[in-house]
N, C-alpha and C positions, 0 to 999 in steps of 0.2 A: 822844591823837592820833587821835581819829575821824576818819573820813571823814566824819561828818557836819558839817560845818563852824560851821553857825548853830546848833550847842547846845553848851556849853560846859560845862553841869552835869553832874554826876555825881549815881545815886540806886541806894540799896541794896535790892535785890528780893528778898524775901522770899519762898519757893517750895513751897507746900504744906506749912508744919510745921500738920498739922490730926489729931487726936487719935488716928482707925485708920493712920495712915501711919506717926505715930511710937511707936507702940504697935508694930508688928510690928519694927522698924527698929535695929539695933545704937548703945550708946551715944547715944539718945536724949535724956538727962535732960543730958551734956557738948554736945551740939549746941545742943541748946535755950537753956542759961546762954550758948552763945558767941553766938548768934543775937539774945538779950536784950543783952548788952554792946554786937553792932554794932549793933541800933537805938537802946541810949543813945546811943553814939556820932555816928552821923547826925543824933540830933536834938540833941543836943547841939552840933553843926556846922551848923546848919539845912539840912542835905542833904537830897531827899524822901525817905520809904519810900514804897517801892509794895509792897501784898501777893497775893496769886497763892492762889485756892483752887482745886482742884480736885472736878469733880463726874463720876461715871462710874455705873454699873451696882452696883457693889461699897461706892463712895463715894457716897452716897445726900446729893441738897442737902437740906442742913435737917434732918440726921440729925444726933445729939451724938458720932459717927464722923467726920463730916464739917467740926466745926468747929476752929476753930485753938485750939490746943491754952492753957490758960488761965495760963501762964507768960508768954505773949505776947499782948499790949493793941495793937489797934490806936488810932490818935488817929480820930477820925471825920474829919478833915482831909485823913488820907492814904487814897488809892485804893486799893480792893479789884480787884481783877480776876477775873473767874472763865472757870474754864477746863474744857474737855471733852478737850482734846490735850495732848499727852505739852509740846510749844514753847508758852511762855507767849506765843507771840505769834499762833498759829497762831488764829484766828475769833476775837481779843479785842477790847477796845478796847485792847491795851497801847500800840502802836504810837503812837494819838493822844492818849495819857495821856503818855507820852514825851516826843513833841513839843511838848506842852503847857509841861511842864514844861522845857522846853530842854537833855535831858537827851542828851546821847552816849554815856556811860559808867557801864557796868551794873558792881555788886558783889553776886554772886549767892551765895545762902545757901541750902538748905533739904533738900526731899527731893523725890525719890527719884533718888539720884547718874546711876544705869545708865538714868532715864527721863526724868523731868521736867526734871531738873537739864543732863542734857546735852543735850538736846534744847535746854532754853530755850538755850543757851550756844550753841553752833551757830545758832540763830536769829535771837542778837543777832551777832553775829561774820558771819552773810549779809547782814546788814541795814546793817550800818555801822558798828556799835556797837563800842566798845571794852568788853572784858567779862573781867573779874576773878573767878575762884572762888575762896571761901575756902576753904579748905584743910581747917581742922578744923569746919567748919559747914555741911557738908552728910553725907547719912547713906541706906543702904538698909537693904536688909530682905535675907535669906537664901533667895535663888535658885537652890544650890548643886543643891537635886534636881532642878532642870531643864536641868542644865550650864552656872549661869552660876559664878564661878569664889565663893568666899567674900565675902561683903560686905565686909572688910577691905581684901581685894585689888579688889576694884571700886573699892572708895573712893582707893587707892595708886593704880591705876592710872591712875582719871581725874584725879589732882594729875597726876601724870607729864604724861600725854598735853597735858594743857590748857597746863600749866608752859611746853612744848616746842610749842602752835599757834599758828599765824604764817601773818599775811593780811595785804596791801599796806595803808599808812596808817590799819593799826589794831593796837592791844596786846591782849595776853590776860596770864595768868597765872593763879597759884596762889596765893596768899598768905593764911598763918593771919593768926587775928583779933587777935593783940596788934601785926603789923604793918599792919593796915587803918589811916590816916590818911582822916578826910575834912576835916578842919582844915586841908591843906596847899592 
């Protein structure tokens, strides 16, 4: 139920799983198989993926840190995005790769829960989007010595939090990957 009215599609965004992210990042190798299942699934639905890398100071482009991790094949078909900001939508082209695509409704995967992941969410949910996080397919890394609370409990919390956000003529949610449908 977007608000965006003229796009009707729905597309699965894939979000930074690139090899230093999930390398530092709890349960890793169970994100990654669930991340692989939703993009059989999409494509097996002809739904689009869109994927989202990440480049910064630490994440170096074009470093073997920097790329997606080799468990996950993009199609040269589907759009890469690259990003410098925490919101995959923040100085991208996502926005007109979107549109393109006729897409209102984001199913968001990836890492990092406490940065990229809630930021892109928020983003898409300002913008119009209707925007779904899976639940067990996304993942951080252990922030605890800087007071952020256990990556376990980041990951709970932001299902909670998302599960329970609500914005006028748009849906959110939480939902693991064996209840992800893009066939419906």
């Amino acid at each position: 139920m977007t608000t965006l009215t003229d796009r009707p599609n729905t597309a699965l965004l894939v979000v930074d799983v690139q090899n230093d992210v999930m390398a530092s990042s709890i349960e890793s190798d169970a994100v990654v198989s669930r991340i692989a299942e939703l993009v059989a699934k999409a494509r097996a639905a002809a739904v689009p993926i869109v994927w989202v890398q990440h480049s910064s100071e630490e994440l170096v482009e074009g470093s073997a840190g920097w790329e997606y991790v080799p468990e996950l094949t993009r199609d040269a078909s589907e759009p890469l995005i690259h990003k410098t900001f925490g919101d995959s939508f923040e100085e991208t082209e996502l926005e007109s790769v979107l549109a393109e695509l006729a897409v209102g409704a984001l199913v968001i995967a990836g890492a990092q829960t406490d940065f990229c992941i809630r930021s892109t969410l928020h983003g898409a949910l300002a913008r119009g989007y209707d925007a779904t996080l899976v639940s067990d397919a996304h993942t951080t890394e252990d922030l605890s010595k800087w007071g952020a609370p256990p990556p376990a409990q980041v990951i709970a919390h932001t299902n909670l939090y998302w599960d329970n956000q609500k914005a006028p003529g748009r849906t959110t949610g939480a939902v693991p990957t064996e209840d992800i449908r893009f066939d419906q």
